[in-house]
DRENROZA-379524 format. One record per residue: x negated, y negated, z of N, C-alpha, C in turn. Coordinates in steps of 0.2 Angstrom, whole numbers, plus 2048, in hexadecimal, padded with zeros to 3 digits. Layout:
DRENROZA-379524
+-----+-----+-----+------+------+------+-----+-----+-----+
| n.X | n.Y | n.Z | ca.X | ca.Y | ca.Z | c.X | c.Y | c.Z |
+-----+-----+-----+------+------+------+-----+-----+-----+
|   X |   Y |   Z |    X |    Y |    Z |   X |   Y |   Z |
...
+-----+-----+-----+------+------+------+-----+-----+-----+
This chain:
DRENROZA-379524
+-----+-----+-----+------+------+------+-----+-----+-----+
| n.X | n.Y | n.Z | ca.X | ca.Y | ca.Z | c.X | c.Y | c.Z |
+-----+-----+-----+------+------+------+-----+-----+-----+
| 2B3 | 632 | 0B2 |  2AE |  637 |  0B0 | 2A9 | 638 | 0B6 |
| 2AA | 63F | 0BB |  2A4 |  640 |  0BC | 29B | 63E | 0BA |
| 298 | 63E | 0C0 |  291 |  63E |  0BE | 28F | 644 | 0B8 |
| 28F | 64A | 0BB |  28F |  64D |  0B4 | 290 | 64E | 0AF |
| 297 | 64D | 0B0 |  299 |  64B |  0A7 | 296 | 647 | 0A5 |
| 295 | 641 | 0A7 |  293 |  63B |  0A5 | 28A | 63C | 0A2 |
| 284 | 640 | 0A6 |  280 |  644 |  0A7 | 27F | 646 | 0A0 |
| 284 | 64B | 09F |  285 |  652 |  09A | 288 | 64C | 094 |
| 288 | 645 | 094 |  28C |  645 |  08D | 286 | 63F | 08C |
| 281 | 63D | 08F |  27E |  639 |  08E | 277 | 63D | 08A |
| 277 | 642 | 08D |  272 |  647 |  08B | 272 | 649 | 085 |
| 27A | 64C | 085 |  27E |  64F |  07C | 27A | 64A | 076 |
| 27B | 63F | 07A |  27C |  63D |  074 | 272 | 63C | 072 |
| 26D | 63D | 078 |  268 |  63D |  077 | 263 | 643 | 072 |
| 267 | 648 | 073 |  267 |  64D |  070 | 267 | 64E | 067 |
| 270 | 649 | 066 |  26F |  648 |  05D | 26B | 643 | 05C |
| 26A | 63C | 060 |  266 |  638 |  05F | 25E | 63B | 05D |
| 25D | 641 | 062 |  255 |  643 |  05F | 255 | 647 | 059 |
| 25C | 64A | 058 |  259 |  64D |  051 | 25B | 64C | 04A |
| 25E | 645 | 04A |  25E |  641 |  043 | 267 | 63E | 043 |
| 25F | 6B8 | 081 |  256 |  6B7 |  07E | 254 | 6B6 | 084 |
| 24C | 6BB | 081 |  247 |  6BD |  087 | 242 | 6B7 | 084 |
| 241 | 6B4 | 089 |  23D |  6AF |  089 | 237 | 6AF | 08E |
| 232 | 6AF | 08B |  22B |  6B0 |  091 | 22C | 6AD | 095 |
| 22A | 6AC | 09A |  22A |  6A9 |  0A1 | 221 | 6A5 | 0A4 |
| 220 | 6A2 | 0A5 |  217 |  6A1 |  0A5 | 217 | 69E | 0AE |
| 216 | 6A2 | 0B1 |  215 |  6A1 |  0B8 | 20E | 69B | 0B9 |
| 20B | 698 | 0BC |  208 |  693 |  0BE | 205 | 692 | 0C4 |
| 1FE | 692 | 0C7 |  1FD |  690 |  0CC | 1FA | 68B | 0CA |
| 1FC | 685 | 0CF |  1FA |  67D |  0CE | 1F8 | 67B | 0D6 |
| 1F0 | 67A | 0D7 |  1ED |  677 |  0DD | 1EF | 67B | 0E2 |
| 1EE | 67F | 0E1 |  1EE |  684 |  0E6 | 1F5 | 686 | 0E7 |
| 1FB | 683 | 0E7 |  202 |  686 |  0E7 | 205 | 68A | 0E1 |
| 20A | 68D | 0E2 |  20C |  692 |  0DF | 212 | 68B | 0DA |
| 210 | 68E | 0D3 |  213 |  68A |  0D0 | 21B | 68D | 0CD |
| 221 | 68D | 0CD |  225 |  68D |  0CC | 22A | 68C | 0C4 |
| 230 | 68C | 0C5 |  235 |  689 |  0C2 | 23C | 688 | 0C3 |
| 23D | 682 | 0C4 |  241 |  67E |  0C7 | 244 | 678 | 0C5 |
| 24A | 675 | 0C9 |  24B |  66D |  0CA | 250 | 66B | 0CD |
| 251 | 664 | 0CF |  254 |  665 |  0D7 | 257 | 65D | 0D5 |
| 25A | 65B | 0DC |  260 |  655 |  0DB | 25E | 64D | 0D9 |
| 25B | 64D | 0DA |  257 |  644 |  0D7 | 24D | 647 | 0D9 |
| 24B | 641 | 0D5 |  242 |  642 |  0D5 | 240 | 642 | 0DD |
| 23D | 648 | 0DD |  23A |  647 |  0E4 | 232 | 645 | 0E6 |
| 231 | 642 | 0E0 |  22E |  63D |  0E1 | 22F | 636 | 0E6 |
| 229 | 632 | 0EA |  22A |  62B |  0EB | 22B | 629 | 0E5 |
| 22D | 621 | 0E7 |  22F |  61B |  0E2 | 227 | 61B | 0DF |
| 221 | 619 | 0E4 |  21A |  618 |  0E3 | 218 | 620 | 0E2 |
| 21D | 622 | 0E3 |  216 |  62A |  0DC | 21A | 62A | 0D6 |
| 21F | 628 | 0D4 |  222 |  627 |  0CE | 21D | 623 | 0C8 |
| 21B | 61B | 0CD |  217 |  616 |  0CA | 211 | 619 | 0CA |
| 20F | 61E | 0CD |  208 |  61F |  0CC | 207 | 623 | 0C6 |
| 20C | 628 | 0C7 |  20D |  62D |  0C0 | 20E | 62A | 0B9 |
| 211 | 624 | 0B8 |  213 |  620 |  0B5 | 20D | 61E | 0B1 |
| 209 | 618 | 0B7 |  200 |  616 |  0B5 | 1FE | 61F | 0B3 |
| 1FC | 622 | 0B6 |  1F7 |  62B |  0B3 | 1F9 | 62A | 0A9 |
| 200 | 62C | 0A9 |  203 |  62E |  0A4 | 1FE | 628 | 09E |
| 200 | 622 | 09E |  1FE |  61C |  09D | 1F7 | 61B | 09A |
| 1F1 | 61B | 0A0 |  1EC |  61B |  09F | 1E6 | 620 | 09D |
| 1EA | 628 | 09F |  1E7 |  62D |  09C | 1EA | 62C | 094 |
| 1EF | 62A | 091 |  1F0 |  62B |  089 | 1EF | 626 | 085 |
| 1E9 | 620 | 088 |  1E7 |  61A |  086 | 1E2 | 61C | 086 |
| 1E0 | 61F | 08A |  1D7 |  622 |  089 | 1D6 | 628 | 085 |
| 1DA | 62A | 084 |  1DA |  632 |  07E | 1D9 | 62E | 079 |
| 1DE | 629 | 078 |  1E3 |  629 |  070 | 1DB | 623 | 06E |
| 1D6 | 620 | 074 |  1D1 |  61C |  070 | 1CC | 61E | 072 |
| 1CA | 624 | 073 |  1C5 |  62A |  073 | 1C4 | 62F | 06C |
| 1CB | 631 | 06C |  1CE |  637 |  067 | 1D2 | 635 | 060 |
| 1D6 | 62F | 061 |  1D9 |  62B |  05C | 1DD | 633 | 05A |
| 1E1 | 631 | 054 |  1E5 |  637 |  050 | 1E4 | 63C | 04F |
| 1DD | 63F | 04F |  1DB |  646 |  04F | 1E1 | 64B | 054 |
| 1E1 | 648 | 058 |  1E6 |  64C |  05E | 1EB | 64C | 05F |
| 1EF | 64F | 062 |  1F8 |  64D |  066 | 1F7 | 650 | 06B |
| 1F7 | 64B | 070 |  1F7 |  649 |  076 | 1FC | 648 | 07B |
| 201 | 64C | 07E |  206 |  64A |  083 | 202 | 64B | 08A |
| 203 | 643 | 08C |  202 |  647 |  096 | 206 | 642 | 09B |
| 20A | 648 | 09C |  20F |  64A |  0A3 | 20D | 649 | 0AA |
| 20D | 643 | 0AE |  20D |  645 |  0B4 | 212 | 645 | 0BB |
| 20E | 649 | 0BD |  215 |  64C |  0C3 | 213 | 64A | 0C9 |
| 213 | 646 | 0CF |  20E |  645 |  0D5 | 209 | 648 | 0D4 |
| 205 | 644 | 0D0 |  1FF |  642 |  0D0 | 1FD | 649 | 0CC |
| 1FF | 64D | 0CA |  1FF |  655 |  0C6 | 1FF | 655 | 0BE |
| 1F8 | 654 | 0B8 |  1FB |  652 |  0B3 | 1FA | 657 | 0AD |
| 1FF | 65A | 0AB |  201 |  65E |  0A6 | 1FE | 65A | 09F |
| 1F9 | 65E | 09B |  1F8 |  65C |  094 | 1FD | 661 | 08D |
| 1FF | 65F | 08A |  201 |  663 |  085 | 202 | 661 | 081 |
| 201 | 663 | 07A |  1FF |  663 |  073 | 1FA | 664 | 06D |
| 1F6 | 663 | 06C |  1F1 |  667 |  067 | 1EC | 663 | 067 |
| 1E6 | 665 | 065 |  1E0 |  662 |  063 | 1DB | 669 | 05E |
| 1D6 | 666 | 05B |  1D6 |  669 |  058 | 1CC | 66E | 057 |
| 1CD | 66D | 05E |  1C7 |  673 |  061 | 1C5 | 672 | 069 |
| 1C2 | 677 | 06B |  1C1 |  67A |  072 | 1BF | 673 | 074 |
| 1B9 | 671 | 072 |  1B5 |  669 |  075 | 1BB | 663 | 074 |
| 1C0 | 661 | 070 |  1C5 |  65B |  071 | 1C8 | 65F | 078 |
| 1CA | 665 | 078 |  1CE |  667 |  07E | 1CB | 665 | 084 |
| 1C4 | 667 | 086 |  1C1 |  663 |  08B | 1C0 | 65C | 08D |
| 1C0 | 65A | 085 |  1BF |  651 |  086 | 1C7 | 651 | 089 |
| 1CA | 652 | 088 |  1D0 |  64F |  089 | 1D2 | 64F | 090 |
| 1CF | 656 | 094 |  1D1 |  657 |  09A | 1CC | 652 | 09E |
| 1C7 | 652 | 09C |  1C2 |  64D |  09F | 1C5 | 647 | 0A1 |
| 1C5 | 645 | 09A |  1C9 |  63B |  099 | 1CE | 63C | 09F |
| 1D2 | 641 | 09F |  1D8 |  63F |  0A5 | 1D7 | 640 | 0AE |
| 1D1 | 643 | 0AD |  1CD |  647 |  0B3 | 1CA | 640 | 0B8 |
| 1C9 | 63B | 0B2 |  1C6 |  636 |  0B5 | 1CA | 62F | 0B4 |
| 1D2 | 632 | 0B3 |  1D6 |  62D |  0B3 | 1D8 | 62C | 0BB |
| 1DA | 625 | 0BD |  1D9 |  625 |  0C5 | 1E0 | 62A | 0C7 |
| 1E1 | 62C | 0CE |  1E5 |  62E |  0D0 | 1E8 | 634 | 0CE |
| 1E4 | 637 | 0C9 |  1E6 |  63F |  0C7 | 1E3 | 643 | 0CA |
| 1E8 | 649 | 0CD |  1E5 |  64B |  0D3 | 1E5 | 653 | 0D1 |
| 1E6 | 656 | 0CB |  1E5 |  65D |  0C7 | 1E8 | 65D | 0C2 |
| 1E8 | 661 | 0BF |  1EA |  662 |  0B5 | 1EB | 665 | 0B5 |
| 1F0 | 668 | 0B0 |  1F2 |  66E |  0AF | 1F2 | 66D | 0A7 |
| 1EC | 671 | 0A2 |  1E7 |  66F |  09C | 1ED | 674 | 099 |
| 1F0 | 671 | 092 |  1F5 |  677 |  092 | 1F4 | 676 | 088 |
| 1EE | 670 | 086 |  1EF |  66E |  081 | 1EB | 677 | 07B |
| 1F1 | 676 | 075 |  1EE |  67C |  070 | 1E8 | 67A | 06B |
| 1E5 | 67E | 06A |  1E0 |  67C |  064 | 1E2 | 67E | 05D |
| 1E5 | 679 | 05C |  1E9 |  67A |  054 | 1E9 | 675 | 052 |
| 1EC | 674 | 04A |  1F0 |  66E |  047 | 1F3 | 66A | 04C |
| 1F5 | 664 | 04A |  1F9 |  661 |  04E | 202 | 664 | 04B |
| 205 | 663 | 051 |  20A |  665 |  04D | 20F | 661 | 04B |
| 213 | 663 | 046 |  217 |  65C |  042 | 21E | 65A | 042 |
| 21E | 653 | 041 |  228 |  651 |  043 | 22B | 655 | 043 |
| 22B | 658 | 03F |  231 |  65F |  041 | 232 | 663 | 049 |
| 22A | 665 | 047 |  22E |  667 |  04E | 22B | 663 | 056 |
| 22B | 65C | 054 |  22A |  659 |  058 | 231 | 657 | 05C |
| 235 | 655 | 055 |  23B |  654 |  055 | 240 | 65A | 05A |
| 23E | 662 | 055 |  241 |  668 |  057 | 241 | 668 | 060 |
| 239 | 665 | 063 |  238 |  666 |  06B | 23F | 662 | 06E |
| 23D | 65C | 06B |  242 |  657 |  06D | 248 | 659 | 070 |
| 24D | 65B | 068 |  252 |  660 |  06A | 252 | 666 | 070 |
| 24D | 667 | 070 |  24D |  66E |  076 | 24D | 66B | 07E |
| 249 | 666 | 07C |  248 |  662 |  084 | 251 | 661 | 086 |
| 253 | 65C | 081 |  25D |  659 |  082 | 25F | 662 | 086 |
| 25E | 666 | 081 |  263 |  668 |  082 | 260 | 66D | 08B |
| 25A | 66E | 08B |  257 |  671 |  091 | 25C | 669 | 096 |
| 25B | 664 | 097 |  25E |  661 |  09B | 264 | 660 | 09A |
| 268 | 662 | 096 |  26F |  661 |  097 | 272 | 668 | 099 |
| 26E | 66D | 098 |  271 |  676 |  09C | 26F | 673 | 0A4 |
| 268 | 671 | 0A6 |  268 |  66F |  0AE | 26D | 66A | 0B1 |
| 271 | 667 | 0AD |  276 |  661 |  0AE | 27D | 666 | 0AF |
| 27D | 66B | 0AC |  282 |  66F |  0AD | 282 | 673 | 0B1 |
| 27C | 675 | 0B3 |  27A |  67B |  0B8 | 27D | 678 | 0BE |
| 284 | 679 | 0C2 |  285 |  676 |  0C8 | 283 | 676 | 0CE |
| 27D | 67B | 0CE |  27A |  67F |  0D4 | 274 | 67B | 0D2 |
| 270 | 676 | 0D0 |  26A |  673 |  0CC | 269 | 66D | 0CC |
| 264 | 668 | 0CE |  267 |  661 |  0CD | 260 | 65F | 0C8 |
| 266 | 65B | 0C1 |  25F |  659 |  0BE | 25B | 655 | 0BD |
| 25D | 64F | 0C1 |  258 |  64A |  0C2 | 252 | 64D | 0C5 |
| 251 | 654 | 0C7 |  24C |  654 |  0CC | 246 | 656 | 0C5 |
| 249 | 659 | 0C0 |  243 |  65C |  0BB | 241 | 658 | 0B8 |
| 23A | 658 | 0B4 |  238 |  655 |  0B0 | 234 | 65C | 0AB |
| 239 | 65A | 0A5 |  238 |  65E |  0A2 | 232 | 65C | 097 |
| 22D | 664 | 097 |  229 |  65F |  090 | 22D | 667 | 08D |
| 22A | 665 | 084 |  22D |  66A |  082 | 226 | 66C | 07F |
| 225 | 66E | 07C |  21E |  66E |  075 | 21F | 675 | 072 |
| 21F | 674 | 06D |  220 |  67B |  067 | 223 | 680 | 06B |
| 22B | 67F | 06D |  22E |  683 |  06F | 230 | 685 | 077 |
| 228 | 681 | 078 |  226 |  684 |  080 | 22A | 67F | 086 |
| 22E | 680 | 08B |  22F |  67D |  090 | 22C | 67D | 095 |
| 227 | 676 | 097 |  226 |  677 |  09D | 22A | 671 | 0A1 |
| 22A | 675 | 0A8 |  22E |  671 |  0AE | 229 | 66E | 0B4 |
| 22D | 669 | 0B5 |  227 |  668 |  0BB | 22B | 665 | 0C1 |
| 229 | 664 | 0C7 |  22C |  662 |  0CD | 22B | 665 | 0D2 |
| 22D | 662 | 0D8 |  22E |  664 |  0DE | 234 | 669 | 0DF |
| 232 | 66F | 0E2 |  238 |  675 |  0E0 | 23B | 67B | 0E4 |
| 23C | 67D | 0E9 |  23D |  683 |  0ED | 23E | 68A | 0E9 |
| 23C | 68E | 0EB |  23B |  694 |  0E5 | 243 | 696 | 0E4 |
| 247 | 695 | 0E8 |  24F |  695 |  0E6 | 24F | 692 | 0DF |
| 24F | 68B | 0E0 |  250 |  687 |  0DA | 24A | 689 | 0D3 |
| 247 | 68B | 0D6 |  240 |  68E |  0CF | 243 | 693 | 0CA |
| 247 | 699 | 0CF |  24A |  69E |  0CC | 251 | 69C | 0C9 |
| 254 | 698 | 0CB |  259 |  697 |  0C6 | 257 | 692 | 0C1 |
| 256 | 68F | 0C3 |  252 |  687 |  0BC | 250 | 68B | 0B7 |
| 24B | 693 | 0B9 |  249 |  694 |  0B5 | 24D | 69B | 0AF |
| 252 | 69C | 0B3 |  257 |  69F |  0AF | 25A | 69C | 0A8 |
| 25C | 695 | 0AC |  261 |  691 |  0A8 | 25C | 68F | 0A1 |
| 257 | 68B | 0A2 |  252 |  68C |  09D | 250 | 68E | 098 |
| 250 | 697 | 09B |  24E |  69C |  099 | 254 | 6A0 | 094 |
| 259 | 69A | 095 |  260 |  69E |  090 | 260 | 697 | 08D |
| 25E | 693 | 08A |  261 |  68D |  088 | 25E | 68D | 07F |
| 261 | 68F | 07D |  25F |  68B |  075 | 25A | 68B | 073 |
| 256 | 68B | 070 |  24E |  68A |  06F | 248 | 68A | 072 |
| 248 | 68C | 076 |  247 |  68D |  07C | 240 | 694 | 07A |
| 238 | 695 | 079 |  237 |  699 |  077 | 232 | 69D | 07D |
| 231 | 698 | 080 |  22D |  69B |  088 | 22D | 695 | 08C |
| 22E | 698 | 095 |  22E |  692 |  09A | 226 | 692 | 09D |
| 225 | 68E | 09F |  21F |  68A |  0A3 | 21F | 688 | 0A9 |
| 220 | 68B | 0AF |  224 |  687 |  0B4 | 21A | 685 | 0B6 |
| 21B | 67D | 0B8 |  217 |  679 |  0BB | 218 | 676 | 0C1 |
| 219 | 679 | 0C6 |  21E |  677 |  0CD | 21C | 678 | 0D2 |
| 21B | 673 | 0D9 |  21C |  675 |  0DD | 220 | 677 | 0E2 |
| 21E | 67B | 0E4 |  225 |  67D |  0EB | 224 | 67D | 0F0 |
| 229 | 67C | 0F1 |  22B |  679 |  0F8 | 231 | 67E | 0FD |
| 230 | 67D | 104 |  236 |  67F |  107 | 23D | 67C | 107 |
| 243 | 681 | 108 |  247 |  67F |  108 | 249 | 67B | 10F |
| 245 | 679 | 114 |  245 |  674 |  119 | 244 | 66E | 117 |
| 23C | 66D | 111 |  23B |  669 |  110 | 23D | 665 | 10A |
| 244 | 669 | 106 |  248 |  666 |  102 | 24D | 663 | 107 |
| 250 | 666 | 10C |  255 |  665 |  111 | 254 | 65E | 113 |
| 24D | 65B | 114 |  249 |  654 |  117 | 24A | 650 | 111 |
| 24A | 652 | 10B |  248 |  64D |  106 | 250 | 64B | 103 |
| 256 | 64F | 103 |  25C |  64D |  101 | 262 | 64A | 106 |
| 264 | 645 | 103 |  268 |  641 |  107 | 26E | 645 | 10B |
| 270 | 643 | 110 |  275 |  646 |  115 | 27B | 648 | 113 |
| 27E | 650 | 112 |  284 |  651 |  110 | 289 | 64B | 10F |
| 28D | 64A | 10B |  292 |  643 |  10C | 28E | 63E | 10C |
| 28A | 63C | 10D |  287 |  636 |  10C | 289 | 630 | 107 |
| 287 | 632 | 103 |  28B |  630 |  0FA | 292 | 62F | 0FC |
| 296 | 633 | 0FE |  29F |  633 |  0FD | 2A0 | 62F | 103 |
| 29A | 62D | 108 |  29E |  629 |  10D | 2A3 | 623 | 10C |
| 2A8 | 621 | 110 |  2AE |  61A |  10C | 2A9 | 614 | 110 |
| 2A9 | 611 | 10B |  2A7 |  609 |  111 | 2A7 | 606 | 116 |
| 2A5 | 603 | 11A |  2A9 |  602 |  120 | 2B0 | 5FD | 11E |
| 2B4 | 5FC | 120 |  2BA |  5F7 |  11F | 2B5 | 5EF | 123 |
| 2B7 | 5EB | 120 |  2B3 |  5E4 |  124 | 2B8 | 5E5 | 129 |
| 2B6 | 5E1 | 130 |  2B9 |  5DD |  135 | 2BD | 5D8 | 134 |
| 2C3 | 5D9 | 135 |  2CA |  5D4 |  134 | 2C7 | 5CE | 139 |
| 2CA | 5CA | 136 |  2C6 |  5C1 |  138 | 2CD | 5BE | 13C |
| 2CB | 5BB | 140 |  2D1 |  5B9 |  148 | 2D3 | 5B3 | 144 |
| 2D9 | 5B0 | 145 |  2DD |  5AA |  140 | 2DE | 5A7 | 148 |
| 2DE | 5A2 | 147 |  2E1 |  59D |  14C | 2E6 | 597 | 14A |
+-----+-----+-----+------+------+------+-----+-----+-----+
């Protein structure tokens, strides 16, 4: 079994596991760079901005959830150091608090404040998101012009956002595929780009992967 069948069948079973067209497009600028939609061959993150993104995500939702307690639903996403809030709260002042609490979370370096002021929203379609998300990564796992380990992808009432390191190449396809995928109701691209040089620099050397082994050195018998 290929990688991506293997990819595209682990996805399929995450997909049943979570559940028991013109689509808007939402452009983004994020710190000053043009933000995108996209995704690309493994996380182009370091190993050490993964763990830091890791602590962010951690720390800002320990200090919501004991600040804010259940009044709210609270997701946050971070991407090199970039951290995306999304899901409800229930007025203009918890929206602020919330940005604040993460603003002063350490190593968070911009927000992208994305939470609605409504109800929270319920299993159902917390669930429904879930499904949207499998299947948005299993269309990227199929796209063979697209690599999916490079996206990280949230879903919230419908909405898909994307985040990553991304050349406007990849933004524009990533965001097609997305963009036709099953429930799928608007994209969010939240994305840095990058050039096509300095994708060039971050992925491994053609063949590199399919290289054969060296054969060991035959041993002299006496």
């Amino acid at each position: 079994m290929t990688n991506t069948m293997l990819q595209r069948a682990v996805l399929a079973l995450l997909v049943t596991a979570g559940l028991s067209a013109c689509v808007p497009l939402v452009p983004m600028m994020v710190g000053g760079a043009v933000v995108g939609g996209a995704m690309v061959a493994s996380d182009r993150r370091t190993s050490g901005m993964v763990v830091e993104d890791q602590g962010i995500e951690l720390k800002a939702s320990n200090r919501i959830r004991e600040d804010l307690g259940e009044r709210v639903h609270v997701n946050v996403t971070s991407y090199n150091r970039q951290v995306l809030l999304t899901g409800e709260v229930p007025s203009a002042q918890d929206k602020q608090l919330v940005e604040r609490i993460v603003a002063n979370t350490e190593n968070v370096r911009n927000i992208v404040n994305e939470l609605a002021v409504m109800g929270n929203s319920t299993l159902t379609q917390r669930s429904s998101d879930s499904i949207t998300t499998g299947r948005v990564k299993a269309a990227l796992v199929d796209a063979q012009d697209l690599f999916a380990n490079a996206f990280k992808i949230v879903t919230e009432r419908g909405t898909v956002y994307v985040l990553g390191r991304v050349t406007q190449r990849e933004a524009k396809r990533a965001t097609e595929v997305i963009a036709a995928t099953s429930g799928v109701q608007r994209v969010v691209r939240v994305l840095e780009i990058i050039s096509e040089d300095e994708l060039a620099r971050m992925l491994p050397p053609p063949n590199a992967q399919n290289k054969p082994a060296p054969e060991p050195a035959a041993k002299s018998v006496y």
